[in-house]
TIRO-2110 file (N, C-alpha, C; in Angstrom, 1 decimal):
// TIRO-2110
-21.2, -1.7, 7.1, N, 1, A
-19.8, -1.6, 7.2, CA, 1, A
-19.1, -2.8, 6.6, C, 1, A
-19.8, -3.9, 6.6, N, 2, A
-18.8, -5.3, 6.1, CA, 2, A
-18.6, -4.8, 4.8, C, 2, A
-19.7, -4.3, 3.8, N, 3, A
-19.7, -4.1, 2.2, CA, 3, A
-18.8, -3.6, 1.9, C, 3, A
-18.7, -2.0, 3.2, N, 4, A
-17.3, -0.9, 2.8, CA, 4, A
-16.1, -2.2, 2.9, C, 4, A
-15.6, -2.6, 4.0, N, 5, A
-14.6, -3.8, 3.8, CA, 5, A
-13.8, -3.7, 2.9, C, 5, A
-15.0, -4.9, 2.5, N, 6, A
-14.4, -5.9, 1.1, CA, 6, A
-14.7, -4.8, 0.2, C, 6, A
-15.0, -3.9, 0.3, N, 7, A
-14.5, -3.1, -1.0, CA, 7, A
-13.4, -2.1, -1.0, C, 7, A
-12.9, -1.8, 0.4, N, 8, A
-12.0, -1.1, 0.5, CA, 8, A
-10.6, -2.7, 0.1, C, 8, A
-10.6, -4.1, 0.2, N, 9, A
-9.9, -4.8, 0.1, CA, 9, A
-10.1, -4.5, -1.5, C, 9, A
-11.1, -4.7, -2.3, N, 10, A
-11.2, -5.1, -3.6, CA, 10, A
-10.2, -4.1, -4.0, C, 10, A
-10.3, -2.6, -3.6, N, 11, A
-9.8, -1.4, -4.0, CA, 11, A
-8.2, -1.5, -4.1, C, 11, A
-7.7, -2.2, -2.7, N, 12, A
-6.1, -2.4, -2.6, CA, 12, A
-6.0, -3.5, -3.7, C, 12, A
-6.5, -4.3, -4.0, N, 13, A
-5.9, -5.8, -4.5, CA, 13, A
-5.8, -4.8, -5.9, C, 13, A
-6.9, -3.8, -6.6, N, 14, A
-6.7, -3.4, -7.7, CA, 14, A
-5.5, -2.7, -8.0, C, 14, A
-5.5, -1.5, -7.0, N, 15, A
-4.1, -1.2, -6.8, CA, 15, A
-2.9, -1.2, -6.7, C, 15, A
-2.9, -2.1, -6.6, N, 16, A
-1.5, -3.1, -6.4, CA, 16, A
-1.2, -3.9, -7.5, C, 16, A
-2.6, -4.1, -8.2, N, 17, A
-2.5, -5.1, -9.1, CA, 17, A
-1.7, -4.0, -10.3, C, 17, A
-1.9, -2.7, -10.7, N, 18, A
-2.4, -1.5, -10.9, CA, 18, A
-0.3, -1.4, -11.1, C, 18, A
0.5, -1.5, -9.6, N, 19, A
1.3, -0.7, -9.3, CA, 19, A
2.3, -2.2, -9.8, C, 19, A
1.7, -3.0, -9.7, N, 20, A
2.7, -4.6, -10.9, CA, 20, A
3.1, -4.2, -12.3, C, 20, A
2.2, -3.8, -12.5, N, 21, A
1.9, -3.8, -14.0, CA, 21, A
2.5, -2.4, -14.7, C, 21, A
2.9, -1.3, -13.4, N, 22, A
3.9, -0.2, -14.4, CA, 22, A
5.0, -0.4, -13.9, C, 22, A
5.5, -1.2, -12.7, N, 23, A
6.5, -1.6, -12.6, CA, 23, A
7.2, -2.1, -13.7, C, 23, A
6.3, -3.5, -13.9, N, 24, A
6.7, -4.2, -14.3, CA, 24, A
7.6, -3.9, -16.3, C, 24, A
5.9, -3.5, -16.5, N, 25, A
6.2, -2.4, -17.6, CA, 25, A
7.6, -1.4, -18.0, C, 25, A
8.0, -0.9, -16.9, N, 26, A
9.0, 0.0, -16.6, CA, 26, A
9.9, -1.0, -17.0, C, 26, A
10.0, -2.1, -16.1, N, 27, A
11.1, -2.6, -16.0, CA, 27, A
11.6, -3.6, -17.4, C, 27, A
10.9, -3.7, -18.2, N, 28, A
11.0, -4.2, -19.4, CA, 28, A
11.1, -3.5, -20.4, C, 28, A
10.6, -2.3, -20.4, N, 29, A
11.1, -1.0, -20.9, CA, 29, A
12.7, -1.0, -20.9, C, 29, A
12.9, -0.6, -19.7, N, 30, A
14.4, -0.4, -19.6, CA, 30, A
15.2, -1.3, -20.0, C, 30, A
14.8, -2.8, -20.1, N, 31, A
15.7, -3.9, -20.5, CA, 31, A
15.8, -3.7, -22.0, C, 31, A
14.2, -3.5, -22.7, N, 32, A
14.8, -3.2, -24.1, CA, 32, A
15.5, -1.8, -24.5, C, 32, A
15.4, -0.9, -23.5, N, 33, A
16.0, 0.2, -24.5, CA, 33, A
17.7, -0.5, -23.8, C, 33, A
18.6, -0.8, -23.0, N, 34, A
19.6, -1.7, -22.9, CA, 34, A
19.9, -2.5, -23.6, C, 34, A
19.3, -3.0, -23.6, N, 35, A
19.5, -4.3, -24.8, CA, 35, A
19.8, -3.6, -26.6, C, 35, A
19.0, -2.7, -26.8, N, 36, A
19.4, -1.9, -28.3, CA, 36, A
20.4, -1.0, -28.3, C, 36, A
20.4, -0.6, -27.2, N, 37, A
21.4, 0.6, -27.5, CA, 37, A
22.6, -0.2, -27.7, C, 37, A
23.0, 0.4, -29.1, N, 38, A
24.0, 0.1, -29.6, CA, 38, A
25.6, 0.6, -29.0, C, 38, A
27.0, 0.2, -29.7, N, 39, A
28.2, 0.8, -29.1, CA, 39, A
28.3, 1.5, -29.9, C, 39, A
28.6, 3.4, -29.6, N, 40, A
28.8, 3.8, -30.7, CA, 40, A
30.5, 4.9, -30.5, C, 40, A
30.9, 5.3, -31.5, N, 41, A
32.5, 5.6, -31.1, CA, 41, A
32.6, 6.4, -29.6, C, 41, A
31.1, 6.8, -29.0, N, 42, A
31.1, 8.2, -28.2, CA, 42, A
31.1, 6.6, -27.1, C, 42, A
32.3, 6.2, -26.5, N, 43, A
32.0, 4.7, -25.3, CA, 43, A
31.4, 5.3, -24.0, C, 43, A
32.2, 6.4, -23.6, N, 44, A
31.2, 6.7, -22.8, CA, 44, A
30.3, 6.4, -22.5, C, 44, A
29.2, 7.9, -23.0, N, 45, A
27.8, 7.7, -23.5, CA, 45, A
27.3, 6.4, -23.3, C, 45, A
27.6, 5.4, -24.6, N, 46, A
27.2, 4.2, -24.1, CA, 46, A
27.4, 3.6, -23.0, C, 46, A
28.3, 3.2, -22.0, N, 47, A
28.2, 2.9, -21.0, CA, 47, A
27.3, 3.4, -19.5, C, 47, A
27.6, 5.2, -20.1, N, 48, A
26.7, 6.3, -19.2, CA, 48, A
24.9, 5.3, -19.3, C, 48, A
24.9, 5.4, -20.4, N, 49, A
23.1, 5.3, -20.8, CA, 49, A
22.9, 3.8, -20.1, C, 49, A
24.1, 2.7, -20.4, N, 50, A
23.9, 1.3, -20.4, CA, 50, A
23.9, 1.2, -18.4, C, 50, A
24.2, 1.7, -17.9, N, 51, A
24.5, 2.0, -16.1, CA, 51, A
23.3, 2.6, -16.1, C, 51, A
22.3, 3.7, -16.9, N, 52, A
21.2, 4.3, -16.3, CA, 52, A
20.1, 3.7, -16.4, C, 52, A
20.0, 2.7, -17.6, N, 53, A
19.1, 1.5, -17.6, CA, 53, A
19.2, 0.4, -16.8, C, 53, A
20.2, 0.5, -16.5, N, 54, A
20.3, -0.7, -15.4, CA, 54, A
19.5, -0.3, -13.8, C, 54, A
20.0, 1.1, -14.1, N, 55, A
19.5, 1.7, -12.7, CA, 55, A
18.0, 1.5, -12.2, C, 55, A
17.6, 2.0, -13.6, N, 56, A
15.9, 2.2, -13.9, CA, 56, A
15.6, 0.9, -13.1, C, 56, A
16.5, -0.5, -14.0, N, 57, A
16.0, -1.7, -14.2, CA, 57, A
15.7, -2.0, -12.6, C, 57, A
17.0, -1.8, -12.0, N, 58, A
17.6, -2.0, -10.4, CA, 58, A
16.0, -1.7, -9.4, C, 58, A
15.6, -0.4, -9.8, N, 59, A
14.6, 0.4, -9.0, CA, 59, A
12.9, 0.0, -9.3, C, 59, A
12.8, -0.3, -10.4, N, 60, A
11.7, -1.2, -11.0, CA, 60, A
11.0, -2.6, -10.5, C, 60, A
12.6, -3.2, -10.2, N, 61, A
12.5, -4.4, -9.7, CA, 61, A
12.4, -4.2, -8.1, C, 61, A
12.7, -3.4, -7.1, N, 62, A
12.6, -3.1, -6.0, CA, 62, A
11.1, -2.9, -5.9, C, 62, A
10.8, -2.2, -6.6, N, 63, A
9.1, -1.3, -6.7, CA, 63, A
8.4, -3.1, -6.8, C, 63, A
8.5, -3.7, -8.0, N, 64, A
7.5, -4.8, -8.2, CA, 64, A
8.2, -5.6, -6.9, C, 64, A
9.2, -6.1, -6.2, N, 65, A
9.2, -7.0, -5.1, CA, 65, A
8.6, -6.2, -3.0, C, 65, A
8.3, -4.7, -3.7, N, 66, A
7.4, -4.1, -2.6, CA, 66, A
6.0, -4.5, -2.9, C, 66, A
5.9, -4.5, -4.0, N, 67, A
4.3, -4.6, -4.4, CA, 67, A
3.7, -6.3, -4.1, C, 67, A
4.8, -7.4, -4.1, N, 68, A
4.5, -8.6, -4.6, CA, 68, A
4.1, -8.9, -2.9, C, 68, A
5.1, -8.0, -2.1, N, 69, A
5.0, -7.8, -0.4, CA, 69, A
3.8, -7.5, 0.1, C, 69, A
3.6, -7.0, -0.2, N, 70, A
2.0, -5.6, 0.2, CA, 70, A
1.1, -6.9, -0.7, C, 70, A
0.9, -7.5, -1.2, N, 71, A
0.1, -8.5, -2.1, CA, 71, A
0.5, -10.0, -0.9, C, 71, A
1.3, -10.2, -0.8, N, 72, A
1.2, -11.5, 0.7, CA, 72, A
1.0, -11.1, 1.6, C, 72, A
1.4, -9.6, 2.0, N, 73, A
0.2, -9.3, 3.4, CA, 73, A
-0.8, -9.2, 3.3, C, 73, A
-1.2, -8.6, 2.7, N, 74, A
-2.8, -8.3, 2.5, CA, 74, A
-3.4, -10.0, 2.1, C, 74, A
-2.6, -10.7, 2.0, N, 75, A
-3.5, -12.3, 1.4, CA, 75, A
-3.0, -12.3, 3.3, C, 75, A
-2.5, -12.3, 3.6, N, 76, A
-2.3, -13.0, 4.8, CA, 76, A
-2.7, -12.6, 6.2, C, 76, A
-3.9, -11.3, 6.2, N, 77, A
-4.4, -10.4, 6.5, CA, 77, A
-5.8, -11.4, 7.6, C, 77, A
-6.2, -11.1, 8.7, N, 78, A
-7.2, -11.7, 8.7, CA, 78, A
-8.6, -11.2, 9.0, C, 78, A
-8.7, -10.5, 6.9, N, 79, A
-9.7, -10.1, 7.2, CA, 79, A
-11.3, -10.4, 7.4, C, 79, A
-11.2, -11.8, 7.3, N, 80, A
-12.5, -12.4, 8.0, CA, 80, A
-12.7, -12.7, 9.4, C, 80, A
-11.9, -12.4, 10.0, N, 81, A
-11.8, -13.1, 11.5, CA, 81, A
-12.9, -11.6, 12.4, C, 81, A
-13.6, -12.0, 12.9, N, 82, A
-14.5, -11.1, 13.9, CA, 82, A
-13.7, -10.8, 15.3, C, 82, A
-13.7, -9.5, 15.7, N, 83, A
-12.9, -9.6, 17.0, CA, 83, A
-13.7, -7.9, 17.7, C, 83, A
-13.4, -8.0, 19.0, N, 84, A
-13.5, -6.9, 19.6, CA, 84, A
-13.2, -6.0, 19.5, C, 84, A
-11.4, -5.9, 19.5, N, 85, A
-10.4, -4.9, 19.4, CA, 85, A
-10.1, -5.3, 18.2, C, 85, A
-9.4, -3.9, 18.1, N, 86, A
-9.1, -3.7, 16.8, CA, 86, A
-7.6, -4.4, 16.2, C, 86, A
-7.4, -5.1, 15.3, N, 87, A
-6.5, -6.2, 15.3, CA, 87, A
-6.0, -5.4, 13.5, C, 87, A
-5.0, -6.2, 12.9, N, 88, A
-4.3, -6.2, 11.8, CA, 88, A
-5.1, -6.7, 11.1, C, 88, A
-6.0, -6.2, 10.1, N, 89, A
-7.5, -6.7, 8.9, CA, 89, A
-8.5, -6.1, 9.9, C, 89, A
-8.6, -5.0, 10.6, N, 90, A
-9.5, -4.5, 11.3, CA, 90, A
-9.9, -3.4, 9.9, C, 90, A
-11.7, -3.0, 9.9, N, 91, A
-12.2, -1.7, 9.1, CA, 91, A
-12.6, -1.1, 10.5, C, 91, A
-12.1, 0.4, 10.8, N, 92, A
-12.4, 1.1, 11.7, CA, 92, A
-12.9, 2.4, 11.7, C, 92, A
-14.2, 2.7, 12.1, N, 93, A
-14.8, 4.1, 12.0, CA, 93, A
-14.7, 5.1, 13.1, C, 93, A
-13.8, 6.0, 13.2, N, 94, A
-14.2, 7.1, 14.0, CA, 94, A
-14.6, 8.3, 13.8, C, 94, A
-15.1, 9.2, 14.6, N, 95, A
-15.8, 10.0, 14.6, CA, 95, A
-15.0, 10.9, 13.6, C, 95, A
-14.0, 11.0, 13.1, N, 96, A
-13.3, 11.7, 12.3, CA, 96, A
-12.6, 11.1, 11.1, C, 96, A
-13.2, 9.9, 10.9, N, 97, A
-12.3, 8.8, 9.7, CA, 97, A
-12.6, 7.2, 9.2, C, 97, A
-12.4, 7.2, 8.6, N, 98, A
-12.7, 5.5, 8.2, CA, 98, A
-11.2, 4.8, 8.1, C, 98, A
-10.5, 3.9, 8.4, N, 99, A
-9.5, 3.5, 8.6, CA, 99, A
-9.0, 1.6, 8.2, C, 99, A
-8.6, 1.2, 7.5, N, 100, A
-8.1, -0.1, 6.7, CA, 100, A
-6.8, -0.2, 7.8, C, 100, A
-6.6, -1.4, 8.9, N, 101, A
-5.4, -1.4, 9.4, CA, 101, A
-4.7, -2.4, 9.0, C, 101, A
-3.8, -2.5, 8.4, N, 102, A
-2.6, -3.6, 8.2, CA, 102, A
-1.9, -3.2, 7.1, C, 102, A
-2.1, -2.6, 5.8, N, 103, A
-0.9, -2.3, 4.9, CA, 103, A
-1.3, -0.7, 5.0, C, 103, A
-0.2, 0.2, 4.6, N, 104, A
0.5, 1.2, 4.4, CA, 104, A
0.4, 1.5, 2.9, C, 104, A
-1.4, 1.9, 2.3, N, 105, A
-1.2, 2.3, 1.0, CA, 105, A
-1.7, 3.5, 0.8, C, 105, A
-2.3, 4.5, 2.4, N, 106, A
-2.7, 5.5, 1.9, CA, 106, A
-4.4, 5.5, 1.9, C, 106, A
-4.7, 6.7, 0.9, N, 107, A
-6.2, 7.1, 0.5, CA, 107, A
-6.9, 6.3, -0.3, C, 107, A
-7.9, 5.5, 0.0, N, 108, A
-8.5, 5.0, -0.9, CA, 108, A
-9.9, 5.8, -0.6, C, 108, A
-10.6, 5.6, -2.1, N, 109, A
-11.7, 6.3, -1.9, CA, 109, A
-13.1, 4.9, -2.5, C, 109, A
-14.1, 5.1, -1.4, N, 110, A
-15.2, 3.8, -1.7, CA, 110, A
-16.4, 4.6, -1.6, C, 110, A
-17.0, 4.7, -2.4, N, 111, A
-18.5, 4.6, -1.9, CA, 111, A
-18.4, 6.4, -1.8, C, 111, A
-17.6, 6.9, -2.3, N, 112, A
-17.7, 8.6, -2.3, CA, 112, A
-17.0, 8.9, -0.6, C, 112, A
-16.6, 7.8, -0.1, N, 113, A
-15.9, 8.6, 1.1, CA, 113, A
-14.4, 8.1, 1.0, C, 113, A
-13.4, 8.8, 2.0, N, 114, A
-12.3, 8.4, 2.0, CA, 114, A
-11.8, 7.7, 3.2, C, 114, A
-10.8, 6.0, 2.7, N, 115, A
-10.7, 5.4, 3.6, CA, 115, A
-9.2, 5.5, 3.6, C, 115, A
-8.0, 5.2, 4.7, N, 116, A
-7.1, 5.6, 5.2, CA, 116, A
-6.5, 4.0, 5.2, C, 116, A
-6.0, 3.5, 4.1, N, 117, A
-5.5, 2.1, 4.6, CA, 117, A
-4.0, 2.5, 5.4, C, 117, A
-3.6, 2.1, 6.5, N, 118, A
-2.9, 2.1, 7.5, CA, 118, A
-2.0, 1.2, 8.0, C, 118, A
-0.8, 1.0, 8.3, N, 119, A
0.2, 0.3, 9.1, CA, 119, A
0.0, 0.1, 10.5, C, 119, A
0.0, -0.9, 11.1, N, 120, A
-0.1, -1.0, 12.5, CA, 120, A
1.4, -0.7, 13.2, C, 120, A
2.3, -0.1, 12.3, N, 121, A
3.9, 0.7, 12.6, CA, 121, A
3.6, 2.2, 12.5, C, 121, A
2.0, 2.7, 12.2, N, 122, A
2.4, 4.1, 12.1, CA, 122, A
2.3, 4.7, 13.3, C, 122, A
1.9, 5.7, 13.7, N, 123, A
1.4, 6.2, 14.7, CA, 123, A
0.2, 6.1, 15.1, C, 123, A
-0.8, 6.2, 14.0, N, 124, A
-2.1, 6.1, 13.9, CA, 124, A
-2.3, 4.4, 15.2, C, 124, A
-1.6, 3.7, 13.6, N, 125, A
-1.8, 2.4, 13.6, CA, 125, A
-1.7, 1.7, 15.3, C, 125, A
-0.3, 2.3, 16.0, N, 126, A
-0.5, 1.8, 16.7, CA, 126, A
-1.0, 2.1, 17.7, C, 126, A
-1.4, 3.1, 17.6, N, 127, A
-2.8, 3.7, 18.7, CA, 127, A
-4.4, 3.1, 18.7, C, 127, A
-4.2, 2.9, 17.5, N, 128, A
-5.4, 2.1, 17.3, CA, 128, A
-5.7, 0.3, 17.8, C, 128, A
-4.4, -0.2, 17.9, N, 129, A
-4.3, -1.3, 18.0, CA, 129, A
-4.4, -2.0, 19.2, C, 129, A
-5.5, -2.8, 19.2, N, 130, A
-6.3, -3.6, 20.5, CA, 130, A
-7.2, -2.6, 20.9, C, 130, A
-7.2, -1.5, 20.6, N, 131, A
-8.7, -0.7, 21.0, CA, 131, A
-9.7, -1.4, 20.8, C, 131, A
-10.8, -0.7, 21.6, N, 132, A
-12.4, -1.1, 21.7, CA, 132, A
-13.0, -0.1, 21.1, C, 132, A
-14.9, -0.7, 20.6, N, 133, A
-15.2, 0.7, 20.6, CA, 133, A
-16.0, 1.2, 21.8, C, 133, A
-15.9, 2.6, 21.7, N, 134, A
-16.1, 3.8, 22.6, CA, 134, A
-14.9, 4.2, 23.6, C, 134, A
-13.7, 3.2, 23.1, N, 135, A
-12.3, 4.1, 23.8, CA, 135, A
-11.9, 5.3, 22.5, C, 135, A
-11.0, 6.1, 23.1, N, 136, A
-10.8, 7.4, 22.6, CA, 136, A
-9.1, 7.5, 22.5, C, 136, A
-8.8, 7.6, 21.3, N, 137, A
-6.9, 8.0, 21.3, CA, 137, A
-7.0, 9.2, 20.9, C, 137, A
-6.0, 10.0, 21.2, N, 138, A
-5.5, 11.2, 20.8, CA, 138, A
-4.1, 11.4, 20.2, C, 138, A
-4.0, 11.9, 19.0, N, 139, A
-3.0, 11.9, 18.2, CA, 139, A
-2.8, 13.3, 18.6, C, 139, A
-1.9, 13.6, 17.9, N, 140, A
-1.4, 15.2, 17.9, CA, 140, A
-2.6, 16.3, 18.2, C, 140, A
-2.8, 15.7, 19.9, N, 141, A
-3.6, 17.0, 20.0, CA, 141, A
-5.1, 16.9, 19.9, C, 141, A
-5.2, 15.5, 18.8, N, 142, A
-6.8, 15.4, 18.4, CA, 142, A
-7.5, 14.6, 19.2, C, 142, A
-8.4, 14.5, 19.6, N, 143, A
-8.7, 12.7, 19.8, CA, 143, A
-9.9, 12.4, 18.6, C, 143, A
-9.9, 11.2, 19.2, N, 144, A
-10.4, 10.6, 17.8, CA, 144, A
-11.6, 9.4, 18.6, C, 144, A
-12.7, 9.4, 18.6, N, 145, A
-13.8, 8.2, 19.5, CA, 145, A
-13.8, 7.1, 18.5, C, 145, A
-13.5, 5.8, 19.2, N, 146, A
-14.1, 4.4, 18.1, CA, 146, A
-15.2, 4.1, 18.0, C, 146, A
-16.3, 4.6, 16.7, N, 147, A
-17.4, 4.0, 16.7, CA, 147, A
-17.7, 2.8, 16.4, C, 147, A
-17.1, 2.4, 15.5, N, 148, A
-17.4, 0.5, 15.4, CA, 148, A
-15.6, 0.1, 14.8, C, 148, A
-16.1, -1.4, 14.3, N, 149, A
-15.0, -2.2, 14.6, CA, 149, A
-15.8, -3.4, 13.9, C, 149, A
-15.2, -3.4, 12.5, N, 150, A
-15.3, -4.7, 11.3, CA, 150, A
-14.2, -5.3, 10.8, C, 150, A
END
């Protein structure tokens, strides 16, 4: 289970690294097509186009300062720390899932299975949190048994 881990971490750091880089992209995009577009008699237009690039620009830059976020949590994660319950940098297996708790990125897939990186604000997350294994939560109806805790 330690291997899955650090490769379910390797997997985020890529992804992230991954979600910089079309940001970022994007956002330089949009600066040069701003930057060229010329003034032409139609002012409008140009202003229309020059406010939609900006917009792009606006939204781009939000995206890369989520991403730079999700990149200091996850550095600031403790996922070497050994513990009982299940803490914020916990890898958690239940009988129905593999589970990454501390950022909110979704499906990652390692090793041909799929792992669920998680928020300790979701629902999941906070049901999961300070658990042991062989306690049992039940989400909508389901329950779910903790078999280990990395």
């Amino acid at each position: 289970m330690e291997t899955i881990k650090k490769e379910v971490i390797k997997a985020i750091e890529k992804e992230l690294e991954e979600r910089l880089a079309i940001s970022t992209q994007t956002y330089n995009d949009a600066l040069e097509s701003r930057n060229n577009d010329t003034k032409s008699s139609a002012g409008d237009k140009y202003e229309t186009s020059r406010a939609m690039m900006q917009q792009e620009m606006d939204n781009a830059e939000a995206r890369i300062h989520q991403v730079k976020m999700f990149k200091n949590e996850l550095n600031r994660l403790p996922v070497e720390e050994k513990s009982d319950i299940i803490i914020s940098g916990s890898f958690v297996e239940t009988d129905l899932g593999l589970y990454f708790i501390g950022l909110s990125l979704g499906k990652v897939e390692i090793q041909n299975q799929i792992v669920y990186a998680i928020s300790t604000a979701s629902p999941l997350g906070k049901m999961l949190l300070h658990k042991k294994v062989g306690d049992e939560i039940n989400l909508n109806n389901t329950k779910q048994f903790i078999k280990s805790i990395n």
